[in-house]
C-alpha positions in Angstrom: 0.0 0.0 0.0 1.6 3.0 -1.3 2.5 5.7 1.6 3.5 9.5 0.8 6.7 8.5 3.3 8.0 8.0 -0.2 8.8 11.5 -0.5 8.3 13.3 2.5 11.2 12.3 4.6 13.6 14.8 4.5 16.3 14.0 1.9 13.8 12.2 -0.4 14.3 15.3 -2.8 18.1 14.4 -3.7 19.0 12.8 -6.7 15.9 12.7 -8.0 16.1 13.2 -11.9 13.0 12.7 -13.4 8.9 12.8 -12.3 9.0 12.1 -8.9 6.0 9.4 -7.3 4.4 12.0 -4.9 0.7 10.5 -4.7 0.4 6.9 -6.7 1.1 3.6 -6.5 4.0 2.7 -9.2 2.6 1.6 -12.2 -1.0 3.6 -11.5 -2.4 7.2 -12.4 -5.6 8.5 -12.3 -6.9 6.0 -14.4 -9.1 2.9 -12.7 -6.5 -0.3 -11.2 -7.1 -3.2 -10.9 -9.0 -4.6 -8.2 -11.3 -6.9 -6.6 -14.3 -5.5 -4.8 -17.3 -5.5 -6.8 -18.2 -5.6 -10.3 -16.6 -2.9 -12.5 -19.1 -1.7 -14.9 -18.5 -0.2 -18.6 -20.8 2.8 -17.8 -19.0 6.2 -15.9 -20.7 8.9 -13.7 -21.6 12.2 -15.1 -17.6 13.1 -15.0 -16.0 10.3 -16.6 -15.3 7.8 -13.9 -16.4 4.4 -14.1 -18.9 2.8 -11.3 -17.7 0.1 -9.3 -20.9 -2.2 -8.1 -21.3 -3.2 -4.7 -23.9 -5.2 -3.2 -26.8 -2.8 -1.0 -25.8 -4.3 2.2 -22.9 -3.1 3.7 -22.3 -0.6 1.1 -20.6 3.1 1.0 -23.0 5.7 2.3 -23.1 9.4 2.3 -24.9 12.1 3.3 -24.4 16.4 3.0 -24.9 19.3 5.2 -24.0 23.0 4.2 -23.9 25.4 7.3 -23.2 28.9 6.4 -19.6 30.0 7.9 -20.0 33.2 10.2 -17.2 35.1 8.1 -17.2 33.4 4.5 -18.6 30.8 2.2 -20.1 27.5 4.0 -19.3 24.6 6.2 -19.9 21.6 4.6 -20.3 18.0 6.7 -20.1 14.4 5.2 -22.0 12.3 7.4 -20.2 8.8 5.8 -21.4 5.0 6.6 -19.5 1.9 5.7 -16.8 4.0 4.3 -13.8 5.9 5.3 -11.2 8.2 4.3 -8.0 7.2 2.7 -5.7 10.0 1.6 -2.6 7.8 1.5 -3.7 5.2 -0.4 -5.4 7.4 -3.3 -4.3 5.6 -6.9 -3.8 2.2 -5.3 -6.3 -0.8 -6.0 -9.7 -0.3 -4.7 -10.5 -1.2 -1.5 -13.9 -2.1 0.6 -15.3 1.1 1.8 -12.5 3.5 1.1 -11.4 5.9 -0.5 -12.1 9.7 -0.9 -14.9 12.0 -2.2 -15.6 14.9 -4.8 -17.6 17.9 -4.6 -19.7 19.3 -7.4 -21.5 22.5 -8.0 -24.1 22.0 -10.1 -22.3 19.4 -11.5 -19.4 21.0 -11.7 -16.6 19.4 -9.8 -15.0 22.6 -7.3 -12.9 19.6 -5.1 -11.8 16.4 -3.8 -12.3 15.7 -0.5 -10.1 13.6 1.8 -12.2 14.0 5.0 -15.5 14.4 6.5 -15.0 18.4 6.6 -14.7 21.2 4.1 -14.7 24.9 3.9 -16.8 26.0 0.3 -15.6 29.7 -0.2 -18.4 32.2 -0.9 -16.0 33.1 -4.4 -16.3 29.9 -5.9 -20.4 30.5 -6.0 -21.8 32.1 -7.8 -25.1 34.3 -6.8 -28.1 32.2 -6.9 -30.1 28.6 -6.5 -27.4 25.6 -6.0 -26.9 22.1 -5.5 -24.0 20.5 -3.9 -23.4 17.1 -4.6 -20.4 14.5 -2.8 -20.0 11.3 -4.7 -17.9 8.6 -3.1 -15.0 7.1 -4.4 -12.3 4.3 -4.3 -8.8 4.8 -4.4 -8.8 3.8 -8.0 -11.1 6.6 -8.7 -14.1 4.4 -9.5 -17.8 5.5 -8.4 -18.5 3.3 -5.4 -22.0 2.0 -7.2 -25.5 0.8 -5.7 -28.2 -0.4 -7.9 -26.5 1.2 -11.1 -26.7 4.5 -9.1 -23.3 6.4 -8.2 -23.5 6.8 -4.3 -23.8 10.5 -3.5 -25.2 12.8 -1.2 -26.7 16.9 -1.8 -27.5 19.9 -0.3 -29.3 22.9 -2.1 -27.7 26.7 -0.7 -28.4 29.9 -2.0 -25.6 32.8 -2.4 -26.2 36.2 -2.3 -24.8 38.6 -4.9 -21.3 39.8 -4.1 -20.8 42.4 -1.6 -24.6 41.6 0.4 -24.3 39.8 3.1 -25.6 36.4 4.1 -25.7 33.4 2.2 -28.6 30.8 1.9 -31.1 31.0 4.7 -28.9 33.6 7.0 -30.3 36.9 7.3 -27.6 40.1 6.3 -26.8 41.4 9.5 -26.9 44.8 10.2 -22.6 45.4 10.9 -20.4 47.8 9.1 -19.1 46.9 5.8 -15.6 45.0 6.8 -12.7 46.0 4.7 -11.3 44.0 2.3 -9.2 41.0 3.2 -6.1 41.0 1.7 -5.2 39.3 -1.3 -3.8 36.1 -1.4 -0.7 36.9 -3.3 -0.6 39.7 -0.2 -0.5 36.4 2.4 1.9 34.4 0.4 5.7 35.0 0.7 6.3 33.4 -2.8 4.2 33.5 -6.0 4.4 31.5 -9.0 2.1 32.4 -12.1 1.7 29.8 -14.5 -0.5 29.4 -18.0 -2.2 25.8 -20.0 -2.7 26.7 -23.3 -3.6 23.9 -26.1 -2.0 21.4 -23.4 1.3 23.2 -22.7 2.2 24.9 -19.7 4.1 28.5 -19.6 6.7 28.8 -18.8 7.8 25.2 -18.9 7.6 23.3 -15.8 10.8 23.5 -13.8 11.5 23.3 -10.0 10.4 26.2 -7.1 12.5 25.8 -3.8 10.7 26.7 -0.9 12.5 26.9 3.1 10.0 25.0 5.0 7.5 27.5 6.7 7.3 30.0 4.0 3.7 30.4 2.1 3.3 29.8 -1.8 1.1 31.4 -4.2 0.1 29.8 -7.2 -1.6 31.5 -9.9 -2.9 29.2 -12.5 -5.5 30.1 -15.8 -6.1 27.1 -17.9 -7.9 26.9 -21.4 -10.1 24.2 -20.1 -12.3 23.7 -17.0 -9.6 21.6 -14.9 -8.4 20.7 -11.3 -4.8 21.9 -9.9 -3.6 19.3 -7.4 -0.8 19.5 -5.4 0.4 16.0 -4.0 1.5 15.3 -0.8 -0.5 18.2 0.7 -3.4 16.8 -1.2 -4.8 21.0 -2.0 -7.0 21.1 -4.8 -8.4 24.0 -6.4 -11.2 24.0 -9.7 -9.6 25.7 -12.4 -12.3 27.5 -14.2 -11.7 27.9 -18.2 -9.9 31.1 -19.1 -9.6 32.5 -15.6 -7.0 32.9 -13.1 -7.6 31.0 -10.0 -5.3 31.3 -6.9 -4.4 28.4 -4.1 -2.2 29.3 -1.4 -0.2 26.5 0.9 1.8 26.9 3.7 5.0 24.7 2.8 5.3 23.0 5.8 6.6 19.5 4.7 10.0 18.7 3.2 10.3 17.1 0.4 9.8 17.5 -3.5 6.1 17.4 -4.6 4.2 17.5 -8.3 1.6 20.4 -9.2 -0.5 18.9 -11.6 -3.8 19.4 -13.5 -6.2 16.2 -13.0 -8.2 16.2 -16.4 -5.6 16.8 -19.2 -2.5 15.0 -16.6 0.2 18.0 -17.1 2.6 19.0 -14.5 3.1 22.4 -14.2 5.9 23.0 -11.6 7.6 21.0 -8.7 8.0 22.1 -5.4 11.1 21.2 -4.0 10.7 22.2 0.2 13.7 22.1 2.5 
């Protein structure tokens, strides 16, 4: 069972010449492995994975809850049954009742999930009528599958437009106006802006070095909707086609780790933390 010890030991960045293994199994991507739990079906969920059929008894269950957050965005709950969490394991073979989950808006996909919490900022809604929807997956990114049917869970919020306060059933309150948080190229000590364009990346994907501690900005637009993932701190951050989207980590492992896009598989930089 694959571990991220592989590269986070301090040292594990030295003498490494080509792609490093940050997040899968040797031999595996994001494509389905081999395994043998279930039935794996020809047909694929609304994004392209395919389902993995499991009996009704015993199998994964999920449900959602969106609290609004008293400063930004929501609160969102997975309330999970017959299943559990396995960030260090994700690309592996699938297992009974693991894995990890993704989180759509209106069908499109904002995250993946590693854990029964997550923090929805109020800037990747836009201002109206939602649903939320958390589909649970093995480590071989199959659907876990009942009956045919993906197993999910959803929530309906409402945002307000941007600038009015509250968000889905919360009333505006009557405060002052804060002022403006700053940026997040303003929190970040380092920033790295990079470009996908007709599947190449600019400028061509090299190494940053980081001193453990210090904060990162990156600063990706991409032609196509996509995902930015960076392994071994499992962040993710939707990529919306043709604008610039921002994800900000605190690099506080050592080690040298891949920024990649999940749909079209490019790596974009390295971060090399020591």
């Amino acid at each position: 069972m694959l571990t991220l010890v592989l590269l986070l030991v301090g040292g594990a960045a030295t003498g490494c010449g080509g792609r490093p293994t940050t997040h899968h199994k040797p031999g595996t991507g994001h494509e389905q492995a081999t395994g043998s739990v279930g039935t794996l079906l020809e047909a694929q969920d609304p994004t392209g994975h395919r389902l993995r059929e499991v009996p009704a008894e015993g199998a994964p269950q999920v449900q959602l809850a969106a609290r609004p957050d008293s400063e930004d965005g929501w609160n969102l709950q997975l309330t999970v049954k017959n299943f559990r969490f396995t960030p260090d394991s994700t690309g592996g073979a699938a297992l009974p009742g693991a894995g990890h989950a993704h989180l759509e808006l209106d069908g499109r996909k904002l995250a993946r999930l590693y854990g029964p919490w997550f923090h929805l900022p109020a800037a990747q809604v836009p201002e109206g009528a939602h649903t939320l929807t958390v589909r649970l997956y093995a480590d071989d990114h199959t659907a876990w599958t009942v009956a045919g049917k993906p197993v999910e869970g959803t929530a309906q919020l409402t945002a307000a437009a941007p600038g009015q306060a509250g968000h889905g059933h919360t009333p505006p309150s009557a405060q002052p106006s804060p002022s403006l948080p700053p940026s997040p190229q303003a929190q970040a000590d380092r920033t790295v802006t990079l470009a996908v364009r007709d599947g190449k990346v600019s400028p061509a994907p090299g190494r940053t070095e980081l001193r453990r501690g210090e904060r990162i900005a990156l600063r990706v637009t991409s032609d196509r909707s996509d995902t930015l993932h960076v392994h071994g701190y499992d962040k993710e951050l939707a990529l919306p086609a043709g604008q610039e989207a921002t994800l900000v980590l605190t690099a506080d492992r050592s080690g040298l780790f891949e920024v990649e896009t999940h749909e079209s598989r490019l790596v974009l930089t390295q971060l090399l933390v020591r």
